[in-house]
C-alpha positions in Angstrom: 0.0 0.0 0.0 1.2 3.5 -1.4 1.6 6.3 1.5 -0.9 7.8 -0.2 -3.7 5.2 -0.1 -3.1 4.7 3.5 -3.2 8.3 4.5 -7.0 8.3 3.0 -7.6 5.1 4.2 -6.9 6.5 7.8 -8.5 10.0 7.0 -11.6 7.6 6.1 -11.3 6.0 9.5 -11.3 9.2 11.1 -14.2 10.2 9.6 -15.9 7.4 11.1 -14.8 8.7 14.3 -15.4 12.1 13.9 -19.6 11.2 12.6 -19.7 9.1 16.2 -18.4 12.3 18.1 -21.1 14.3 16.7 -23.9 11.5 18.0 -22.7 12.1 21.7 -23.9 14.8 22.4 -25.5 13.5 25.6 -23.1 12.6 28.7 -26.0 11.1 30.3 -25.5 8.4 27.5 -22.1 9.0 26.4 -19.4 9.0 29.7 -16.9 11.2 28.9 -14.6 8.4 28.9 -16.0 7.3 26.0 -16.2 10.4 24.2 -12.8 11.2 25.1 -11.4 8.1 23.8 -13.5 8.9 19.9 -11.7 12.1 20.1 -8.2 10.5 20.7 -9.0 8.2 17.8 -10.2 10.6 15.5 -6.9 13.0 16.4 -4.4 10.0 16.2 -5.8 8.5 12.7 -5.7 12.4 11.4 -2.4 12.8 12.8 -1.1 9.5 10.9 -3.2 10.1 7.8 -1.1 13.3 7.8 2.4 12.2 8.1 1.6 9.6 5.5 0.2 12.0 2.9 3.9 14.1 3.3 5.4 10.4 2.6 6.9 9.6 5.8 6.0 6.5 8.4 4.6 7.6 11.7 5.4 5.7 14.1 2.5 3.0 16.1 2.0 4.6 18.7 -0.9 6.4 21.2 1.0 9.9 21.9 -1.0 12.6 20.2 1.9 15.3 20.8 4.8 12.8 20.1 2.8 12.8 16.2 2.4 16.6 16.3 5.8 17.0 17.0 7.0 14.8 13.6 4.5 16.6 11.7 6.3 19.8 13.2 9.6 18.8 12.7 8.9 18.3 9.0 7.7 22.5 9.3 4.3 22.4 9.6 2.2 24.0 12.3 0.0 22.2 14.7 -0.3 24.5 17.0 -3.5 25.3 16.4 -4.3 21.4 17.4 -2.7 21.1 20.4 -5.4 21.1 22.8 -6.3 17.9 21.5 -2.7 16.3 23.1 -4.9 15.9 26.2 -7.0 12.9 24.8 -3.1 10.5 24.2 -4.4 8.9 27.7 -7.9 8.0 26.3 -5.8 5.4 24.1 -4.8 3.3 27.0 -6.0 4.0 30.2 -9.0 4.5 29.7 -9.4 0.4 29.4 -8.5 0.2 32.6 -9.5 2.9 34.8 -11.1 6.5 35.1 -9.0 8.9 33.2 -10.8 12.6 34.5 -8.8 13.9 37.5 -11.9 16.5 38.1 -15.5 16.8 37.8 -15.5 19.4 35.4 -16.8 17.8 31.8 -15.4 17.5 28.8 -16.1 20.6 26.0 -17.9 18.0 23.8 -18.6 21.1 21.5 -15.4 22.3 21.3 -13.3 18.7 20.7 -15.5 18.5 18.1 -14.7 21.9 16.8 -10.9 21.3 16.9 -11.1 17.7 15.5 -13.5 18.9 12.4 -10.6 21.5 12.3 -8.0 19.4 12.6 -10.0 16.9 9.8 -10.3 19.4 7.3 -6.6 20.6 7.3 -5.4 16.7 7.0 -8.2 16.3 3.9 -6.7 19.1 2.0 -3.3 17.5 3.0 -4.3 14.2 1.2 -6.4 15.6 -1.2 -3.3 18.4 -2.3 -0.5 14.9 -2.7 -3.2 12.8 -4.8 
């Protein structure tokens, strides 16, 4: 498989991820565990889709900012996504235990904001090397 093909199969995947954020809306359903762990997914299949689509490997791996940090170090800017590094332990941990330290709630809204963001710039990433 071409780098290519396997940075829109991941944006694809993403996608998928991104649609299920949008349906959980409502913690009362949706822990924030849960929610938290689609967001992580979403970012780290973007994030991959990316580095792929500028023909490199990215490594197999969970950390959000370790895969911002490649995509920086080849000059691009992912500041504006950074706020998303907080999901990496929804990878993991959150198989195993509570990952919140406080009661305040995710911004369901506004992960969802920053990972449509994030979405978009990757799309026009793959779409701009096919």
């Amino acid at each position: 498989m071409t780098d290519l093909d396997q940075a829109k199969l991941l944006s694809k995947a993403a996608l998928r991820d991104l649609k299920a954020l949008k349906g959980m809306d409502n913690q009362d359903v949706f822990a924030d565990e849960i929610f938290g762990f689609h967001v992580q997914q979403a970012t780290e299949k973007c994030l991959k889709a990316w580095i792929a689509a500028i023909g490199r490997v990215y490594p197999l791996i969970h950390d959000l900012g370790v895969l911002m940090k490649l995509l920086e170090e080849q000059g691009y800017d992912c500041s504006p996504f950074s706020g998303l590094q907080q999901y990496s332990p929804f990878a993991v941990r959150l198989r195993y235990e509570v990952v919140l330290d406080s009661n305040a709630p995710i911004d369901r809204p506004g992960a969802i904001a920053l990972v449509q963001s994030l979405y978009n710039t990757v799309l026009n990433q793959v779409e701009s090397a096919d």
